[in-house]
Backbone and ligand atoms as CSV (ligand in chain L), in Angstrom:
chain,resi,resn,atom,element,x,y,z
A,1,UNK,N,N,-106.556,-31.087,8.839
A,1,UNK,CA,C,-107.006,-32.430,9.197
A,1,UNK,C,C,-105.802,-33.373,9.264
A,2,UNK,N,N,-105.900,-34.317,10.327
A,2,UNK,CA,C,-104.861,-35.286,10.217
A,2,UNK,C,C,-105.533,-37.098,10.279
A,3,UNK,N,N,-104.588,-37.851,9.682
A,3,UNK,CA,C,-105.585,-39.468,10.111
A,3,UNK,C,C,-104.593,-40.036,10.733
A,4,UNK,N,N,-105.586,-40.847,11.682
A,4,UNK,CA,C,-104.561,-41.627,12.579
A,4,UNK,C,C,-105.756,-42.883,12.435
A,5,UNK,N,N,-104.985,-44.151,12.560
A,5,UNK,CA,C,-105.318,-45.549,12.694
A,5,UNK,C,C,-105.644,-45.602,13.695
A,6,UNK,N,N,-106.585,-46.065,14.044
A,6,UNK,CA,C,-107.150,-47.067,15.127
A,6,UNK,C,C,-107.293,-48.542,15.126
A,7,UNK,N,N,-106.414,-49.564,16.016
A,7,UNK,CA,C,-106.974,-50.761,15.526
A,7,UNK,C,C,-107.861,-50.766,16.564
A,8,UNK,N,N,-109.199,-51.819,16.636
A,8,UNK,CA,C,-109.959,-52.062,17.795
A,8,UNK,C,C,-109.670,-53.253,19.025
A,9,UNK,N,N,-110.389,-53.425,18.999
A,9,UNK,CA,C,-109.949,-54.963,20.534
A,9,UNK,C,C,-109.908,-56.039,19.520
A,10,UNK,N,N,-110.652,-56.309,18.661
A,10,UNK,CA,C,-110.842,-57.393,17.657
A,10,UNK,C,C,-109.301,-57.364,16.353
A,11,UNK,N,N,-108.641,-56.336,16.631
A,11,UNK,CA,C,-107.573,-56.346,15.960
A,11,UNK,C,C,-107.477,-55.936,14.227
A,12,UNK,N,N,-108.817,-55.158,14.297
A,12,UNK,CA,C,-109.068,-54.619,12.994
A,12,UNK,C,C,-109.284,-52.919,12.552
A,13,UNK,N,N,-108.276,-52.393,11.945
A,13,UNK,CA,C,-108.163,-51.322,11.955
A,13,UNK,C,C,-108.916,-50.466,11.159
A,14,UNK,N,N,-108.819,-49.244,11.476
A,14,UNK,CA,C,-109.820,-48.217,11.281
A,14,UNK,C,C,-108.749,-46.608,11.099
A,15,UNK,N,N,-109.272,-45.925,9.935
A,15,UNK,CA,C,-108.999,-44.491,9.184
A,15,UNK,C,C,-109.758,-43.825,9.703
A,16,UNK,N,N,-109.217,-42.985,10.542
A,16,UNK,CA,C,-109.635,-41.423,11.332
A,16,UNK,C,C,-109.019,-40.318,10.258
A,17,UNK,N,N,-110.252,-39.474,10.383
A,17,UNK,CA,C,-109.602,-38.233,9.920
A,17,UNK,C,C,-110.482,-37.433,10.792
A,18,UNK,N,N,-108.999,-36.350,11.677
A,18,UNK,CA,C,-109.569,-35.052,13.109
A,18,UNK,C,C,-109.163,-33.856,12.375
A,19,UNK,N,N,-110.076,-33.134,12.590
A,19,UNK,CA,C,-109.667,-31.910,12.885
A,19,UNK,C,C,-108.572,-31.780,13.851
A,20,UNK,N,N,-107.606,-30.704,13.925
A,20,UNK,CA,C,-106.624,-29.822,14.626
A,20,UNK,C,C,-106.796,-28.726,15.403
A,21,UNK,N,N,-108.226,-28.055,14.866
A,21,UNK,CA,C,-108.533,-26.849,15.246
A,21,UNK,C,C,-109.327,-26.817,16.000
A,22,UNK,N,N,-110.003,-27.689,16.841
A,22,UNK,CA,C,-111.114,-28.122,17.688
A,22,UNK,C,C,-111.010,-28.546,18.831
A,23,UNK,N,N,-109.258,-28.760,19.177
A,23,UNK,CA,C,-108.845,-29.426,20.388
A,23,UNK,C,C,-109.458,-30.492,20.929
A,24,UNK,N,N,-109.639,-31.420,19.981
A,24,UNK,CA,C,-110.673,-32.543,20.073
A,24,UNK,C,C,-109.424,-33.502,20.860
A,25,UNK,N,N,-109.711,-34.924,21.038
A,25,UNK,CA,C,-108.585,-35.513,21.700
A,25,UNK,C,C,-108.737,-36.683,21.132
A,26,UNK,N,N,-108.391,-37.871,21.014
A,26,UNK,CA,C,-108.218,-39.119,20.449
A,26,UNK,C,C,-109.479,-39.903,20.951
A,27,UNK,N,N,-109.870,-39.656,22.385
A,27,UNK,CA,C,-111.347,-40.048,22.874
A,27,UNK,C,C,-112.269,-39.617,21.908
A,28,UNK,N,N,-112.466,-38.581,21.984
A,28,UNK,CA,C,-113.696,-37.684,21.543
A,28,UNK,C,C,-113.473,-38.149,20.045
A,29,UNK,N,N,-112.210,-38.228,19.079
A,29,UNK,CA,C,-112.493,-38.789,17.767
A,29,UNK,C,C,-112.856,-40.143,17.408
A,30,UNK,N,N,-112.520,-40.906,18.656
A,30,UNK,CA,C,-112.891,-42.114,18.229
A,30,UNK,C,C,-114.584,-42.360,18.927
A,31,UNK,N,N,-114.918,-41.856,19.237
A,31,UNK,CA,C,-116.097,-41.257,20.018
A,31,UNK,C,C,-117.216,-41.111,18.795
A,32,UNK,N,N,-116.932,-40.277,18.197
A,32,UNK,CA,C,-117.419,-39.831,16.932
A,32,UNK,C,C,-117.753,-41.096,16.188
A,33,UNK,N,N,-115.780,-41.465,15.854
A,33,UNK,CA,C,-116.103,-42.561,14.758
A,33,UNK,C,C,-117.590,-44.097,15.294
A,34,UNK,N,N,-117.848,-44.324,16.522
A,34,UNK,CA,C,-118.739,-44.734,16.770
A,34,UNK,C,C,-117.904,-46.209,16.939
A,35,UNK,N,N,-116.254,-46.220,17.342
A,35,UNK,CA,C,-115.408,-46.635,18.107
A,35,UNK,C,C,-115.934,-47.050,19.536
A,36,UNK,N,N,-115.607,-48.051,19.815
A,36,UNK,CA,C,-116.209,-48.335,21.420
A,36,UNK,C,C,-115.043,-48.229,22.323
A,37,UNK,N,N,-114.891,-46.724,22.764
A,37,UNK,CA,C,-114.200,-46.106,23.524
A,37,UNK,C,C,-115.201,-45.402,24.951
A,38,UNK,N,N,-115.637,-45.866,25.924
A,38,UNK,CA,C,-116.901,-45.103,26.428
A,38,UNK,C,C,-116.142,-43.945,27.064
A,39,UNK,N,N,-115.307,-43.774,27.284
A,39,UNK,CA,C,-115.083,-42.132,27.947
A,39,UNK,C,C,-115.873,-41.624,29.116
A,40,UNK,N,N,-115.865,-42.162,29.710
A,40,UNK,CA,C,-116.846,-42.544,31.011
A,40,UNK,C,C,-116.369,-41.040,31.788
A,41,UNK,N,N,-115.132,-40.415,31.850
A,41,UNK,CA,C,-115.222,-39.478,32.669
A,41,UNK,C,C,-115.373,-38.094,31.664
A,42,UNK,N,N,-115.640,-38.004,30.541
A,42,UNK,CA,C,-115.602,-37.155,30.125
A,42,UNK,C,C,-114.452,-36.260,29.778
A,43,UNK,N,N,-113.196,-37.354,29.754
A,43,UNK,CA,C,-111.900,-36.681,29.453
A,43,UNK,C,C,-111.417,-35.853,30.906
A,44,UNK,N,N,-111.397,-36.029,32.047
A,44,UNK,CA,C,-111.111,-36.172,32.820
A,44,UNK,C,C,-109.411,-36.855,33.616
A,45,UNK,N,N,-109.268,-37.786,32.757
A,45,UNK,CA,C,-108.345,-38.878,33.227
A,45,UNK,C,C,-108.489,-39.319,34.928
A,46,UNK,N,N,-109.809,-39.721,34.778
A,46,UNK,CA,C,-110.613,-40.360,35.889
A,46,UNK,C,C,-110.670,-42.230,35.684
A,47,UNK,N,N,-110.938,-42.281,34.875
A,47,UNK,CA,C,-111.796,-43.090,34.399
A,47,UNK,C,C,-110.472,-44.583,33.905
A,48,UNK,N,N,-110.127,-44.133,32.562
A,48,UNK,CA,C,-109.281,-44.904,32.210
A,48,UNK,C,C,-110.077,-45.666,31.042
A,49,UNK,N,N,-111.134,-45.660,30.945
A,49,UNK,CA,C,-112.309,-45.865,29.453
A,49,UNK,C,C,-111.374,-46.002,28.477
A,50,UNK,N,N,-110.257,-44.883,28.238
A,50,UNK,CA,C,-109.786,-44.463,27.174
A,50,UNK,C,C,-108.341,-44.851,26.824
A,51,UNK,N,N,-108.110,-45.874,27.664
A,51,UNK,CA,C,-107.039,-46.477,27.539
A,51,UNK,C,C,-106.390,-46.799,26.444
A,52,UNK,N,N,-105.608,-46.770,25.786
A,52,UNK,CA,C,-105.335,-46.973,24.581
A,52,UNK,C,C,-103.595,-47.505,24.300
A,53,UNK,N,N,-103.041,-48.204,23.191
A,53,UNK,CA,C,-101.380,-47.970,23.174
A,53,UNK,C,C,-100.709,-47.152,21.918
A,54,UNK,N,N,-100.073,-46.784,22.092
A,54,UNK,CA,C,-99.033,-46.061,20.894
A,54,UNK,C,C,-98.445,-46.966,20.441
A,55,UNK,N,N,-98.945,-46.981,18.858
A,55,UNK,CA,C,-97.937,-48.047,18.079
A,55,UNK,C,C,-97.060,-47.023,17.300
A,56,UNK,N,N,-97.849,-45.921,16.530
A,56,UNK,CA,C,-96.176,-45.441,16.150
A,56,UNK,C,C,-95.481,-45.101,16.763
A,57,UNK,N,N,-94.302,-44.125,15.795
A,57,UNK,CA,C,-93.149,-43.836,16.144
A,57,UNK,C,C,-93.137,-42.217,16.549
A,58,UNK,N,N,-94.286,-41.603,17.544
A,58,UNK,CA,C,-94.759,-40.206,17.578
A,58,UNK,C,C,-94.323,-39.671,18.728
A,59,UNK,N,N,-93.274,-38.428,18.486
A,59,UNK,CA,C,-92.829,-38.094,19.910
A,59,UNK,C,C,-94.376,-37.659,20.962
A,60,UNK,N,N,-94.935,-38.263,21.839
A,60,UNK,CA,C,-95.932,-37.571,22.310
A,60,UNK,C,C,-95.301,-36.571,23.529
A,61,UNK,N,N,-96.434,-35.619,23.486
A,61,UNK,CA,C,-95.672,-35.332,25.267
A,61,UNK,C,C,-95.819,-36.124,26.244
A,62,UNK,N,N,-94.972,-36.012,27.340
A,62,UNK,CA,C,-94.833,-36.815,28.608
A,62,UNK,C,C,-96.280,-36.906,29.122
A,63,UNK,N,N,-97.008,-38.178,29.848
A,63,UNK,CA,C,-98.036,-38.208,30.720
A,63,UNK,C,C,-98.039,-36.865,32.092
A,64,UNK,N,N,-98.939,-36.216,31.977
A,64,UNK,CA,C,-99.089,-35.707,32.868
A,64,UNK,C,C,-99.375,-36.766,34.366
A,65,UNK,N,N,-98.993,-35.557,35.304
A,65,UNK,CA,C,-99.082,-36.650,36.609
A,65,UNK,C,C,-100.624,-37.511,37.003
A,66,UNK,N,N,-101.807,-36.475,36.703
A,66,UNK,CA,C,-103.273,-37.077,36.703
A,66,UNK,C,C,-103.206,-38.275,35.511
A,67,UNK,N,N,-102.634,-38.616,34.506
A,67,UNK,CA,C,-102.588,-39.668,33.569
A,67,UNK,C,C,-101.959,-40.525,34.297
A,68,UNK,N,N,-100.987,-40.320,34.900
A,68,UNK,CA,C,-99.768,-41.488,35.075
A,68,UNK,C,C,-100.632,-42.298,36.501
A,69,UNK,N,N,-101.098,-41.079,37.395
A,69,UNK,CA,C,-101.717,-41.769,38.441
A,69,UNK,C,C,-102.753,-42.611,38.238
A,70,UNK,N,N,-103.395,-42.292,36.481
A,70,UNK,CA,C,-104.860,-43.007,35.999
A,70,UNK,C,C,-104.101,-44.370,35.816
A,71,UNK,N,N,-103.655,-44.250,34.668
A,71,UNK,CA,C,-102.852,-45.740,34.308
A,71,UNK,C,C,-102.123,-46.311,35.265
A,72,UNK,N,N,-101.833,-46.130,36.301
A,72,UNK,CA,C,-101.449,-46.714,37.773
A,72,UNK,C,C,-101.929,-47.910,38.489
A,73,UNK,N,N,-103.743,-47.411,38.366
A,73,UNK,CA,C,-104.703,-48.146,38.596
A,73,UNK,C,C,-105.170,-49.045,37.140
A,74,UNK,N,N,-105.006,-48.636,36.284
A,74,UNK,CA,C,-105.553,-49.232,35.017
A,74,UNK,C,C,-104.949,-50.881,35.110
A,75,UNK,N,N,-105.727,-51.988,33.976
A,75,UNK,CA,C,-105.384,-52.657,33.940
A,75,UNK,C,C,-104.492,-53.132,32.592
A,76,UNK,N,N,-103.908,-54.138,32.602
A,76,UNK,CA,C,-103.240,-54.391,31.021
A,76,UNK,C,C,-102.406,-52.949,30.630
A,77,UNK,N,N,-101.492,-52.315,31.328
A,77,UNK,CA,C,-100.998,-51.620,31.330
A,77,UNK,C,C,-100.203,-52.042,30.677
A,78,UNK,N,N,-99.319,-51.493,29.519
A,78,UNK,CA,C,-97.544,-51.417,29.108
A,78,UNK,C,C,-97.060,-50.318,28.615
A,79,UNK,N,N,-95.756,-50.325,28.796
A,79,UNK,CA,C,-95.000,-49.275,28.603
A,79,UNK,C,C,-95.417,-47.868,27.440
A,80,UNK,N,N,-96.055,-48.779,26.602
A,80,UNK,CA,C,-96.849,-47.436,25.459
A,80,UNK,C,C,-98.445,-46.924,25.616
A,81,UNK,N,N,-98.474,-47.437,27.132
A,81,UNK,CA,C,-100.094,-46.564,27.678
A,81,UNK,C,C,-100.023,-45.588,27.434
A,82,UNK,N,N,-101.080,-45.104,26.866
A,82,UNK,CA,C,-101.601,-43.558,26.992
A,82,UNK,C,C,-102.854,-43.283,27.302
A,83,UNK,N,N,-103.413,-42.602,27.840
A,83,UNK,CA,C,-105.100,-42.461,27.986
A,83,UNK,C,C,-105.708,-41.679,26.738
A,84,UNK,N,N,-106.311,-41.826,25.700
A,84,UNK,CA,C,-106.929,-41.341,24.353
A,84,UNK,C,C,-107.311,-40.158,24.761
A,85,UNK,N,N,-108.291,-39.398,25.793
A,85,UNK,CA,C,-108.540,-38.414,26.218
A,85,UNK,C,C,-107.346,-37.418,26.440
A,86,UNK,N,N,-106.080,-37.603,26.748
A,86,UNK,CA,C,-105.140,-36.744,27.235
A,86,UNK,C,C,-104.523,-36.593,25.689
A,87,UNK,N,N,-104.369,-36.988,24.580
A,87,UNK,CA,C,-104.016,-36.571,23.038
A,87,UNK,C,C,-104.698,-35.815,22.692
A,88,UNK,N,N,-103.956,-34.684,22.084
A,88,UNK,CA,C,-104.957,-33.672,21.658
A,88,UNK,C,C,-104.393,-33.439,20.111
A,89,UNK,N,N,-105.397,-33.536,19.087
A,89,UNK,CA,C,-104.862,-33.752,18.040
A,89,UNK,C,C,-103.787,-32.335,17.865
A,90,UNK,N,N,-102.878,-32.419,16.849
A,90,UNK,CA,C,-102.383,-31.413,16.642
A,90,UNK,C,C,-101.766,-31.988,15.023
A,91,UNK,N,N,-101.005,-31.225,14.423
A,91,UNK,CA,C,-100.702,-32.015,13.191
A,91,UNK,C,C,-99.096,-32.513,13.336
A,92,UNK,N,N,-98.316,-32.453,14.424
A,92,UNK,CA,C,-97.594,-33.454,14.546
A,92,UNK,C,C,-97.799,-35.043,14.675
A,93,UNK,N,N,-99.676,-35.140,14.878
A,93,UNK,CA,C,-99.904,-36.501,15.236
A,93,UNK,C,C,-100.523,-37.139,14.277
A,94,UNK,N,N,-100.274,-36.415,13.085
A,94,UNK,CA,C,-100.937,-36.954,11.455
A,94,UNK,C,C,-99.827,-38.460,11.394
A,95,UNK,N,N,-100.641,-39.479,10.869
A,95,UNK,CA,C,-100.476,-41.127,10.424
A,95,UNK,C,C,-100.613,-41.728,12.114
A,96,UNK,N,N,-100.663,-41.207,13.308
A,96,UNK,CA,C,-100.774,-41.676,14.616
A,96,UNK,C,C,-101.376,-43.296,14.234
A,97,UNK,N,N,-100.756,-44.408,15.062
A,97,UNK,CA,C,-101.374,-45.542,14.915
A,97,UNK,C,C,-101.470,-45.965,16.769
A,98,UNK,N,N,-102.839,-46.359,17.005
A,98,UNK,CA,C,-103.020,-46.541,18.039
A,98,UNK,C,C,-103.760,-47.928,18.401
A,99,UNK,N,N,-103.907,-48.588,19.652
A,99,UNK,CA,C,-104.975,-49.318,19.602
A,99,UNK,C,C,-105.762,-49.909,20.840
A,100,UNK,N,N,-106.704,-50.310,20.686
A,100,UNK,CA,C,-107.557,-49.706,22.379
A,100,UNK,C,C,-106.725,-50.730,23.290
A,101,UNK,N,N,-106.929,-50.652,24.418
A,101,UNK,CA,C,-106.924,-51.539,24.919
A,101,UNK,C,C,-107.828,-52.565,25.745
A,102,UNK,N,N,-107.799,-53.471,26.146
A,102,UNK,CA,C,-108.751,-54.453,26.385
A,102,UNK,C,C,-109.623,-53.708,27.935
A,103,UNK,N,N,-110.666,-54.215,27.749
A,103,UNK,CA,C,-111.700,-53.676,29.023
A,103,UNK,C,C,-111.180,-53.895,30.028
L,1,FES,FE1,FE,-111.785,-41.013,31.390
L,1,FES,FE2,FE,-109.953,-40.701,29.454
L,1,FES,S1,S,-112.082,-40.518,29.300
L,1,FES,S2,S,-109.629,-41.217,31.512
């Protein structure tokens, strides 16, 4: 298991704890937590629902090209976009601090 922070749109944060072994993704956990993340494509990187930013300091891997083309179109974009759906927990991403971004 690993926890990663979530703050929300309201700027108030939240203790995740994912499984590793489930290939769950940062959508789908905050999904769970009952987080208002709608995930509209089903993890896809269609959608952009799952917009989110990287506040720590976590090497992620590079955006794939279907991410980069999502956040392209997305709005309120900055440099630490990531789409929540494309993270897949692993336990390099234990203390992860993230936070949604605005609709
Ligand atoms: Fe649609 Fe992530 S859930 S882009």
């Amino acid at each position: 298991m690993i926890n990663l922070t979530v703050v929300d749109r309201e700027g108030k944060p939240h203790e995740l704890e994912g499984p590793t072994f489930m290939d769950l993704n940062v959508m789908e956990l905050c999904k769970a937590y009952g987080l208002p993340v709608e995930g509209t494509c089903g993890g896809m990187a269609l959608c952009a629902s799952c917009h989110l930013y990287i506040l720590s300091n976590h090497g992620l891997s590079p955006a794939s090209n279907d991410e980069e083309n999502m956040l392209d179109q997305a709005f309120f974009v900055q440099p630490n976009s990531r789409l929540g759906c494309q993270i897949h927990l692993h336990t390099g991403l234990d203390g992860l601090v993230v936070q949604l971004a605005k609709e």
